[in-house]
C-alpha distance (Angstrom), angle and dihedral (degrees) to the residues before:
residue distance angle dihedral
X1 . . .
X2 3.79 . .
X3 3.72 123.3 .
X4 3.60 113.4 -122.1
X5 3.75 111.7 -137.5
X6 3.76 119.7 177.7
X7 4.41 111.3 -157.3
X8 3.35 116.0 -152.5
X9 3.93 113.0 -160.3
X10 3.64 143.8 94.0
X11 3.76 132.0 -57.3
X12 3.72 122.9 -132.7
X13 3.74 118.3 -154.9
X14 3.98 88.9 -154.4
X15 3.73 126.4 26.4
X16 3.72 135.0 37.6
X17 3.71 102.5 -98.5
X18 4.42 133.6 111.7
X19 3.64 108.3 2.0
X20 4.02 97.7 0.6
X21 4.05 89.0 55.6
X22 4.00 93.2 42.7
X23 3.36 103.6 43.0
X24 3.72 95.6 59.3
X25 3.52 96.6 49.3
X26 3.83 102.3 44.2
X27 3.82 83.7 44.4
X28 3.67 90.0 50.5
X29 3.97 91.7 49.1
X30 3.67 88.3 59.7
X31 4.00 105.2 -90.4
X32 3.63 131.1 149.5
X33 3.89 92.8 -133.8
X34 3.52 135.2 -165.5
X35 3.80 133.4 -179.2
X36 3.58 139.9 -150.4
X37 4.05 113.3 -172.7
X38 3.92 116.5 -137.5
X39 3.93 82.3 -160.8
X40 3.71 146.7 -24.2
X41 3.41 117.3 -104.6
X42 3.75 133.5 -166.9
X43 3.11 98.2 -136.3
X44 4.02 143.2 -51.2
X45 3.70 114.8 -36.4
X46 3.70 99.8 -128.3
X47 4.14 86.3 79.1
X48 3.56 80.1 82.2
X49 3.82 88.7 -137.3
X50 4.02 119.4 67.6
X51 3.76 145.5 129.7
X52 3.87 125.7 -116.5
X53 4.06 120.8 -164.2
X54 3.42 115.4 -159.7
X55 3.90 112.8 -133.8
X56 3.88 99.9 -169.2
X57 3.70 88.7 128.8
X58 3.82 96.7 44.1
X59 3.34 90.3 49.2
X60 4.06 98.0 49.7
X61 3.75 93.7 42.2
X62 4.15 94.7 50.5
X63 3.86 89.9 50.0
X64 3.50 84.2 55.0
X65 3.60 98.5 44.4
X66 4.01 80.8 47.8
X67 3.64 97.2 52.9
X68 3.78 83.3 59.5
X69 3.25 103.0 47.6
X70 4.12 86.2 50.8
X71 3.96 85.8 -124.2
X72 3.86 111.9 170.8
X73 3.77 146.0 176.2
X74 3.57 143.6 -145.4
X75 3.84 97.0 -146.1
X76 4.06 127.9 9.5
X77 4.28 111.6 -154.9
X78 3.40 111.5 -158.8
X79 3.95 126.5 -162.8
X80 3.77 132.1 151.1
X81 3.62 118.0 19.3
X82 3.77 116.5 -164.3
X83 4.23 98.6 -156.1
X84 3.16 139.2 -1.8
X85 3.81 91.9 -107.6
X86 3.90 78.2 66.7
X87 3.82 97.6 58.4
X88 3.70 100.6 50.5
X89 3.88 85.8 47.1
X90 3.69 92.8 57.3
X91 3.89 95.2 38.2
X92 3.57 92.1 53.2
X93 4.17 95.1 53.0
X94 3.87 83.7 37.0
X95 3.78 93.7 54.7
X96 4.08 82.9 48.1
X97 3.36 90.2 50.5
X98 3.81 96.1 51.7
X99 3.38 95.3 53.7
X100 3.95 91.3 77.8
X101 3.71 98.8 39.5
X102 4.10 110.8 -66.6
X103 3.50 120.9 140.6
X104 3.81 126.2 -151.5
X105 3.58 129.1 -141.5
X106 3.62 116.5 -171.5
X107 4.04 131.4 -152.3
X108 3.51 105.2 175.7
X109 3.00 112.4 -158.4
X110 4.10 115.2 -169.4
X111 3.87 105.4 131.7
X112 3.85 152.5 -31.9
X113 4.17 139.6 -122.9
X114 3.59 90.9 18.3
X115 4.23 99.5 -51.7
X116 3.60 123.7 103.6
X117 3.73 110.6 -131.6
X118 4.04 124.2 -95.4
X119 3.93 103.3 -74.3
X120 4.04 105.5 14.4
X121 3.75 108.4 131.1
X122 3.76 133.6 -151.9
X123 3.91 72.5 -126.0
X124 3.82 94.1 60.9
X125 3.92 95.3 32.6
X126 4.33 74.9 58.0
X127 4.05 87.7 54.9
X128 3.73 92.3 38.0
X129 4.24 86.4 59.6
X130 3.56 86.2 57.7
X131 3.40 98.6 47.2
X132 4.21 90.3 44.0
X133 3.76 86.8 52.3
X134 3.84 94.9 65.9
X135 3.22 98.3 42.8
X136 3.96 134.7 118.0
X137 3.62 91.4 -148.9
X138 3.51 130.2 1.4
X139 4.31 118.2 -164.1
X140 3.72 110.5 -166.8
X141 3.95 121.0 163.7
X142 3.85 114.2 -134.5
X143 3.79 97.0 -80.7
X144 3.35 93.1 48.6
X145 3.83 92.5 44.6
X146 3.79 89.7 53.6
X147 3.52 99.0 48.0
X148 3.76 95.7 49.1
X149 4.18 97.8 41.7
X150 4.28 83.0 44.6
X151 3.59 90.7 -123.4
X152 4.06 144.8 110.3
X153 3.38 87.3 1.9
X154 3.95 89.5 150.3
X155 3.87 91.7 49.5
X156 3.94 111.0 106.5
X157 3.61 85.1 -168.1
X158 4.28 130.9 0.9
X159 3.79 136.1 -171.4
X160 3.45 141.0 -86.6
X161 4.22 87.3 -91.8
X162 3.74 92.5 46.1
X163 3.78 96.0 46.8
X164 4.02 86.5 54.3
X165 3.33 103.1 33.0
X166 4.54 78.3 61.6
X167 3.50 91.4 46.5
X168 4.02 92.0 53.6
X169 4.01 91.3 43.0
X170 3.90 87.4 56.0
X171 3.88 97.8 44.7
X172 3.96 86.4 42.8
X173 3.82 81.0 54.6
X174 3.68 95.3 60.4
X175 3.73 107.8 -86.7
X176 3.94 108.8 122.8
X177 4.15 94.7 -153.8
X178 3.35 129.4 22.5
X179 3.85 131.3 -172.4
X180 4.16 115.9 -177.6
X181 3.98 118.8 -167.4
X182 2.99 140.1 -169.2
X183 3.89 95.5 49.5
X184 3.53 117.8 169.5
X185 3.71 118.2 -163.9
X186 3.60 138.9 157.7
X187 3.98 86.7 -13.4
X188 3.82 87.6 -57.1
X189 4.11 137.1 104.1
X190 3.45 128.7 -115.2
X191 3.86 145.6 179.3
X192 3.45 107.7 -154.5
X193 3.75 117.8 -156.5
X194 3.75 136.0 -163.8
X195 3.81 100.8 -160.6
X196 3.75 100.8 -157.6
X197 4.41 86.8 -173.5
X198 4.01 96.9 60.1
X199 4.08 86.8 23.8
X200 4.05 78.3 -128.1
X201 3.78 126.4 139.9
X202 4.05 116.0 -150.6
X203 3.76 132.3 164.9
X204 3.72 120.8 -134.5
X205 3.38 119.7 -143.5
X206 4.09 127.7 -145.1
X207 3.75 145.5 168.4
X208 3.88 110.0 -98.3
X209 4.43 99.0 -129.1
X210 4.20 94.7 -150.3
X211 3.59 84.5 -146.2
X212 4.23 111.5 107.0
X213 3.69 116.4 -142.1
X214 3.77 118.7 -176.9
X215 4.30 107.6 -131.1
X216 4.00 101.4 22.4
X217 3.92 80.6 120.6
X218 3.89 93.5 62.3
X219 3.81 95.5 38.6
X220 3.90 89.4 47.4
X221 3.85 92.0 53.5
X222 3.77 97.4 36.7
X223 4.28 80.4 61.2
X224 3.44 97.0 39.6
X225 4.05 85.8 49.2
X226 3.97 98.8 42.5
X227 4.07 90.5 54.1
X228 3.55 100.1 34.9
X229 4.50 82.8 53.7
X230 3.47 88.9 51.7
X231 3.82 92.9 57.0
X232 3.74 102.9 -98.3
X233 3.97 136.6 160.2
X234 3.97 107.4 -95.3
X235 4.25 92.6 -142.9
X236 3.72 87.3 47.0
X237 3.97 87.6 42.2
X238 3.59 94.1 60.6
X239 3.06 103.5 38.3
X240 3.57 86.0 49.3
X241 4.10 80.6 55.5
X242 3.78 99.8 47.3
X243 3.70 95.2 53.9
X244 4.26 90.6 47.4
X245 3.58 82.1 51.1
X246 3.50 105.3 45.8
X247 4.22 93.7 43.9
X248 4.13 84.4 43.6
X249 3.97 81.2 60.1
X250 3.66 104.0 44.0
X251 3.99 92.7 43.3
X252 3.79 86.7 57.7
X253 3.77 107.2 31.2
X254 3.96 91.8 111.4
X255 4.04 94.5 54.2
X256 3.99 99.7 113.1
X257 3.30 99.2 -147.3
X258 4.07 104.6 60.2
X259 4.15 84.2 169.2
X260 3.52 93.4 81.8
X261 3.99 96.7 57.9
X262 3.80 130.8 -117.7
X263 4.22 108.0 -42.7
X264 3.75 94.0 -118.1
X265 3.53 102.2 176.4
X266 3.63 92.2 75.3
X267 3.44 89.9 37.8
X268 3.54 112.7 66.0
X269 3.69 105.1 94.1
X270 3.74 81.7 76.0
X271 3.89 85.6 72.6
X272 3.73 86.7 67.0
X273 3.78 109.9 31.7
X274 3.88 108.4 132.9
X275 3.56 97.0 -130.4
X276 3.96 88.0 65.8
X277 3.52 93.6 49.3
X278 3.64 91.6 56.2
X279 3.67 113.6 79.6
């Protein structure tokens, strides 16, 4: 049997990024998966010009059309969250959902090198807490991580210490796991784990790829998510990630137009090649 898994996050009309990245992959791994859009967007927001709907009211009227229908889901993977209206909506049908068995995993996504994207609150970073503290796993990168632990939030990059000491502030928070990228320290990159099985923290190291695709966030979560639901190892889960990522990057690094996000489609296989499994 299939495990249901409902993603919550926005929808890009053009470019493989948020739902359009995840769906592929956790479909690809074997899910039964299900979406509900926090907006419609135009397309990636790197254009520099682009159109966001907000689907507030979409998204309130199909949980209740849901509820209804007695709909349910094993797992509920959250990612960008347009207000902070949003967040309490989706906590609220996620604590419902949890009550007969779901479990949430939580990207949130709120910003990037150290600024908090155009229109995330200190109200909805409040929500976004909450929603962190129920979570099975929770994947912030460092800005993120800062902004939700209320620390180093002016540090472009932090050490070893620092990058734990955020990792224990969020678990102490609520969040069982917790996996921070996009650490920079001492000129080197780092994955920084919380490993709420072994109660063990551990930093993974990998080679920064100075090649910037749009989405690697959402397809490194949606892996991270898919093996971790299926019952796997977190160290051997991100590792697992890292190396999808990293051969994702160098298969593409020639497309000209790194806007649009990693072409997964024709990139899946990479998800199963034996010599990523191996580790």
């Amino acid at each position: 049997m299939e495990d249901k898994i409902l993603l919550v996050n926005d929808l890009p009309g053009y470019g493989k990024v948020a739902l359009s990245a995840m769906l592929p992959v956790l479909t690809h791994m074997g899910f039964d998966a299900y979406n509900l859009p926090t907006a419609i967007v135009s397309n990636t927001l790197d254009y520099g010009k682009f159109d966001i709907l907000d689907t507030t009211d979409h998204m309130r009227k199909s949980i209740g059309v849901w509820n209804e229908l007695g709909f349910s889901f094993d797992a509920i993977c959250t990612g960008f969250i347009l207000t902070a209206e949003q967040v309490k909506l989706i906590l609220d049908y996620c604590s419902s959902q949890m009550k007969y068995g779901a479990k949430l995993y939580v990207d949130p996504i709120m910003g990037d090198e150290g600024v908090l994207y155009h229109g995330v609150s200190k109200e909805t970073i409040s929500y976004m807490r909450s929603m962190c503290a129920q979570a099975e796993i929770i994947v912030p990168n460092l800005t993120e991580a800062a902004f939700l632990a209320g620390m180093y939030e002016d540090k472009p990059d932090v050490t070893l210490e620092e990058a734990e000491e955020l990792a224990m502030k969020l678990h102490s928070e609520g969040a069982k796991s917790v996996v921070i990228t996009s650490i920079l320290s001492g000129g080197k990159y780092y994955v920084t784990c919380y490993d709420d099985s072994i109660g063990d923290i551990y930093h993974i190291p990998f080679d920064h790829i100075n090649v910037r695709f749009v989405g690697t966030g959402d397809i490194f979560s949606a892996v991270v998510f898919g093996r971790m639901i299926r019952g796997g190892e977190l160290r051997k889960t991100v590792e697992y990630a890292v190396r999808v990522m990293r051969r994702l990057i160098e298969e593409n690094e020639g497309e000209a137009d790194k806007f649009k996000g990693i072409p997964l489609e024709k990139n899946l296989d990479i998800i199963d090649e034996e010599w990523v499994k191996s580790f």
